[in-house]
SETOR-415194 format. One record per atom (N, C-alpha, C, CB): z, x, y. Coordinates in pm, whole numbers, padded with zeros to 5 digits, always signed. Glycine has a CB too. Layout:
<fibas>
ZXY
...
</fibas>
This chain:
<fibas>
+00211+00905+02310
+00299+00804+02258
+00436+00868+02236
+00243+00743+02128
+00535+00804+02291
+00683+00858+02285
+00719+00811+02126
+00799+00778+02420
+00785+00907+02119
+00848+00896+01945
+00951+00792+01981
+00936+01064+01857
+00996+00687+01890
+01075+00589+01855
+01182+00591+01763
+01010+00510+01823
+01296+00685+01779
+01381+00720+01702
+01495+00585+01673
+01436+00850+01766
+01481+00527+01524
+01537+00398+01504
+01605+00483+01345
+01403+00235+01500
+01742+00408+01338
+01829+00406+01269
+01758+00352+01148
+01936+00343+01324
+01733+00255+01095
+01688+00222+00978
+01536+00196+00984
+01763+00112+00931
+01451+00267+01024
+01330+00259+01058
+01277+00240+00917
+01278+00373+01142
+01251+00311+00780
+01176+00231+00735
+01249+00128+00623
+01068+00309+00691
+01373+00103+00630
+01393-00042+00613
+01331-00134+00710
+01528-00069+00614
+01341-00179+00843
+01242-00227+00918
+01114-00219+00876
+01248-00178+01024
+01060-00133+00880
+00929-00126+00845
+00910-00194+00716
+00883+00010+00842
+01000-00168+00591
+00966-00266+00489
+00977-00375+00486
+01005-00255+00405
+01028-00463+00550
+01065-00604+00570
+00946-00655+00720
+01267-00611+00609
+00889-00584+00751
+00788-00645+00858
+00694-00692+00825
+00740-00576+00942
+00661-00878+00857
+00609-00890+00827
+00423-00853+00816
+00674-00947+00840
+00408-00812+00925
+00237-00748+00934
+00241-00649+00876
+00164-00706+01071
+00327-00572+00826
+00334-00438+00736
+00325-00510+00579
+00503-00334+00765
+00391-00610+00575
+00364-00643+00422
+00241-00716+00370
+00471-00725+00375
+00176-00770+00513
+00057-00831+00484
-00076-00772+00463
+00043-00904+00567
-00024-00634+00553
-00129-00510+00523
-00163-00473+00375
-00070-00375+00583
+00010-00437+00378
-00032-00368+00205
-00092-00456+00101
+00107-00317+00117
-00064-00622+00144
-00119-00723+00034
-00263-00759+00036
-00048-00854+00045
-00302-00703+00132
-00445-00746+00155
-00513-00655+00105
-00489-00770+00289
-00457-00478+00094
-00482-00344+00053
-00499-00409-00055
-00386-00221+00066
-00409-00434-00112
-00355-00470-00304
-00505-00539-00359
-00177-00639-00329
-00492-00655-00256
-00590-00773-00354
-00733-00683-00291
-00576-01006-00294
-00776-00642-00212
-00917-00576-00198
-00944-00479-00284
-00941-00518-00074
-00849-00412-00356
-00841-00333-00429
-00888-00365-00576
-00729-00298-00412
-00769-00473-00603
-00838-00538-00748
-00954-00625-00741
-00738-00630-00826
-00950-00658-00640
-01125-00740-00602
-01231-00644-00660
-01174-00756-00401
-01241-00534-00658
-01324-00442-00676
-01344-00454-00840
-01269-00306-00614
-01262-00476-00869
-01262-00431-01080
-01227-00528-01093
-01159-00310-01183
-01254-00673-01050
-01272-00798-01138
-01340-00787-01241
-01326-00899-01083
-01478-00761-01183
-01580-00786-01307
-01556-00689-01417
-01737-00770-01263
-01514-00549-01394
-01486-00452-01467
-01386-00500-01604
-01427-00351-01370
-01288-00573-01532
-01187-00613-01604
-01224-00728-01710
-01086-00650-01512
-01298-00802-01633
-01362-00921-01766
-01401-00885-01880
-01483-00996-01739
-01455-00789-01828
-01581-00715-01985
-01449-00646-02075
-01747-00523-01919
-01374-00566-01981
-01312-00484-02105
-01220-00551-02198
-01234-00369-02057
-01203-00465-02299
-01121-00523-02409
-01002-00451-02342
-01161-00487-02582
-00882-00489-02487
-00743-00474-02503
-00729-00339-02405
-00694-00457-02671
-00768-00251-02435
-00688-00137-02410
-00766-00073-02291
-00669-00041-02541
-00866-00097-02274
-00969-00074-02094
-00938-00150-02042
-01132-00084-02062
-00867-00281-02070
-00789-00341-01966
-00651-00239-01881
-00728-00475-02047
-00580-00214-02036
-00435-00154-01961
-00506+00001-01893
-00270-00114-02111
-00603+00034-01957
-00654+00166-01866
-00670+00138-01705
-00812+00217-01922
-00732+00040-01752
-00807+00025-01555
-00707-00052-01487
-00987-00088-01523
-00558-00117-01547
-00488-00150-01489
-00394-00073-01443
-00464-00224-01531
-00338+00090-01523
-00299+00150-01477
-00365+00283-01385
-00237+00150-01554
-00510+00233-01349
-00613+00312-01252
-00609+00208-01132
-00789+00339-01321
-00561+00090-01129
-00611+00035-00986
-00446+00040-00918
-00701-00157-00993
-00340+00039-01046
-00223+00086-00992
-00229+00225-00923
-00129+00086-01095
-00242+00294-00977
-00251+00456-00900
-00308+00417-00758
-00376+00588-00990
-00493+00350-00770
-00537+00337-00618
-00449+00297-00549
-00639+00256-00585
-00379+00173-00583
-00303+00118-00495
-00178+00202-00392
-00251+00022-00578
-00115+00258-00506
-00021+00356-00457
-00074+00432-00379
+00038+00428-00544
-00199+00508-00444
-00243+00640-00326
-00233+00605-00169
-00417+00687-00346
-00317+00471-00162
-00369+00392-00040
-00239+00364+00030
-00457+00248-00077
-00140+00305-00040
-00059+00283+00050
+00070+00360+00100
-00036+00187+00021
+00068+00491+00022
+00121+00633+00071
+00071+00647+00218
+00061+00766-00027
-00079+00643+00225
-00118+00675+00347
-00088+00559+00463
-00262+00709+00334
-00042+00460+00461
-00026+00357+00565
+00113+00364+00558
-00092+00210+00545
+00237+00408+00532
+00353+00459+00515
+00375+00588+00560
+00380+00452+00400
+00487+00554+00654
+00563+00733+00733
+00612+00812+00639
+00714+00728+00844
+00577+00923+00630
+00644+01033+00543
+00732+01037+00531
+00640+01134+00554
+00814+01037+00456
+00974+01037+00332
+01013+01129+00431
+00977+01108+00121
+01017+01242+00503
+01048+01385+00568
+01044+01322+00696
+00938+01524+00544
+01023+01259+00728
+00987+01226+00861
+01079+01202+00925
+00910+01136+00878
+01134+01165+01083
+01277+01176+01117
+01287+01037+01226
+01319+01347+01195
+01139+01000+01244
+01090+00899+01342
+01019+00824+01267
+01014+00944+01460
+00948+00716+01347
+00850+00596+01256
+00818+00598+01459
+00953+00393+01118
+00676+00611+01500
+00643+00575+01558
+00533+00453+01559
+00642+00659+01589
+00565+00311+01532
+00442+00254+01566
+00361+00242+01472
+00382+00312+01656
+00416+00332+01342
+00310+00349+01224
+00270+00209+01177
+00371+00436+01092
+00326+00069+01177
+00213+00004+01079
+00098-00046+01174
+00276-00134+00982
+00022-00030+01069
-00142-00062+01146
-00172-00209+01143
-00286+00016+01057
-00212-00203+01254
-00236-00333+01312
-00361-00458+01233
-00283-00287+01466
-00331-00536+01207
-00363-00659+01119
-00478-00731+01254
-00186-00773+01066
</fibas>
C-alpha cells in the first residue's frame, strides 16, 4: 500500500463520516457492557465505573487513530 501523504490528514480523518461512526459504535458497545453494572451501583460506583468505561473508551480508540508522530494517514479508518 502506497503511503498517502495529505496536508490535513487527520483533520479529514476527524470529520469522516465512517470514522465517526466507528468510534460511536466503539463508544455505545462499550457502555453496553456495564449497563447492568451501572444500575446496581450507587452514587459513587457510578462515577467510578464511569470514569473506567471513559478510560476503555479512550484506550480503544487510540488504537483506531494514526499516531500523533506520524507524517502520513494511510487508509487508516477501518472499514464499517
Amino acid at each position: 500500500m502506497k503511503p498517502h501523504i495529505v496536508a490535513d490528514g487527520n483533520l479529514r480523518l476527524r470529520q469522516d463520516k465512517k470514522f465517526q461512526t466507528r468510534l460511536q459504535e466503539l463508544s455505545n458497545s462499550i457502555r453496553a457492557r456495564h449497563v447492568a453494572e451501572l444500575a446496581k451501583a450507587g452514587f459513587f460506583r457510578r462515577l467510578v465505573l464511569r470514569w473506567r468505561i471513559a478510560t476503555e473508551v479512550r484506550k480503544e480508540q487510540r488504537k483506531l487513530k494514526p499516531s500523533h508522530q506520524s507524517l502520513y494517514i494511510s487508509r487508516i479508518a477501518p472499514r464499517v
